[in-house]
C-alpha positions in Angstrom: 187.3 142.0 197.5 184.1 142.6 198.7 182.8 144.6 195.8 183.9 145.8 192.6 183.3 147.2 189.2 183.0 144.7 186.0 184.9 146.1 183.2 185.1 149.9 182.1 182.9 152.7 184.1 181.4 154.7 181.6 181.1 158.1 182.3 179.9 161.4 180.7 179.8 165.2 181.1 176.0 166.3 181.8 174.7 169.6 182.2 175.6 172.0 185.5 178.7 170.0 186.8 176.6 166.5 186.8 178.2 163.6 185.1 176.4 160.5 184.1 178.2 157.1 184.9 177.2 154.0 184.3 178.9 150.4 184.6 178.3 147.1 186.1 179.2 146.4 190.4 180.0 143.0 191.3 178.5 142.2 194.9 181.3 139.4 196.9 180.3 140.1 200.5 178.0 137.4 201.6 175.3 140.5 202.1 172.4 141.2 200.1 171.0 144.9 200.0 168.0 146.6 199.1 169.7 150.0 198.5 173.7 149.5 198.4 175.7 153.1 198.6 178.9 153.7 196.7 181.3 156.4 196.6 182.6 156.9 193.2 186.1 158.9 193.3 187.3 159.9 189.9 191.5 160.7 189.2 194.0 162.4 187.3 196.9 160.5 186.0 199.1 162.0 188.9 196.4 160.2 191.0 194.8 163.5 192.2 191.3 163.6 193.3 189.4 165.2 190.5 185.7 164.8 192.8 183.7 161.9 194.6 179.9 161.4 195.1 178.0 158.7 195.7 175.5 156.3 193.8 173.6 153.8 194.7 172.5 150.3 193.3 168.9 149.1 194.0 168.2 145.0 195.0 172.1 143.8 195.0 171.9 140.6 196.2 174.9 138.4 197.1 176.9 137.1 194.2 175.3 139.0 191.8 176.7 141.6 188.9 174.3 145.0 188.1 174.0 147.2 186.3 174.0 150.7 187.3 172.9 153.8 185.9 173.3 157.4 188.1 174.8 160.8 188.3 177.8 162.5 190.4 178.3 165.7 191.1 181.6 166.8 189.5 182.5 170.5 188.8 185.6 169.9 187.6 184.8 166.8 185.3 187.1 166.9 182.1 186.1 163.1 180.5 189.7 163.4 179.1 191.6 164.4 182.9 189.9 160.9 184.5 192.5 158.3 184.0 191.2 156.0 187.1 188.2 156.0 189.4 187.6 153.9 192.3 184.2 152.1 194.3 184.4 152.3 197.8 181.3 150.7 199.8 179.8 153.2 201.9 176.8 151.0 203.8 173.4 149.8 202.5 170.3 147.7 203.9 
C-alpha cells in the first residue's frame, strides 16, 4: 500500500456544506512530494457514496506519517451517515 491513513479520520460538519477532516497519511511509495493530492470519499453503511473532494498534504516525504488538517466539500454530510471513508492518491510533485 502505497499510502494510507494512521488510525481514525476525524471529521466535522462546518458551515455551508464544508466539513473539516483531519487525520494522519502514511506515505509508502518510495516518492517524496512537495504538494501530495488526495481524494477523500466518505460512505454510508450500505457503502453508498455520500461525496468526495480532495485535500492535499504539504512536504510528504517518503516513509513519513503527517498530519493533515483541510476541508471537503460535502452537502450531504450527516457525521452520523459516514460509516467508512477512503484515501485514494490522486498525483502530487
Amino acid at each position: 500500500m502505497d499510502f494510507h491513513l494512521k488510525g481514525k479520520l476525524k471529521h466535522a460538519a462546518a458551515e455551508d456544506g464544508w466539513v473539516d477532516v483531519m487525520g494522519v497519511v502514511v506515505n509508502n511509495s518510495g516518492t517524496a512530494y512537495a504538494v501530495a493530492s488526495f481524494d477523500l470519499s466518505f460512505y454510508d453503511g450500505a457503502g453508498e457514496l455520500i461525496c468526495v473532494d480532495t485535500i492535499s498534504v504539504n512536504q510528504l516525504k517518503d516513509d513519513q506519517q503527517r498530519a493533515f488538517r483541510g476541508a471537503i466539500r460535502c452537502k450531504d454530510y450527516v457525521a452520523e451517515d459516514v460509516t467508512s471513508w477512503k484515501l485514494q492518491f490522486a498525483g502530487g510533485h
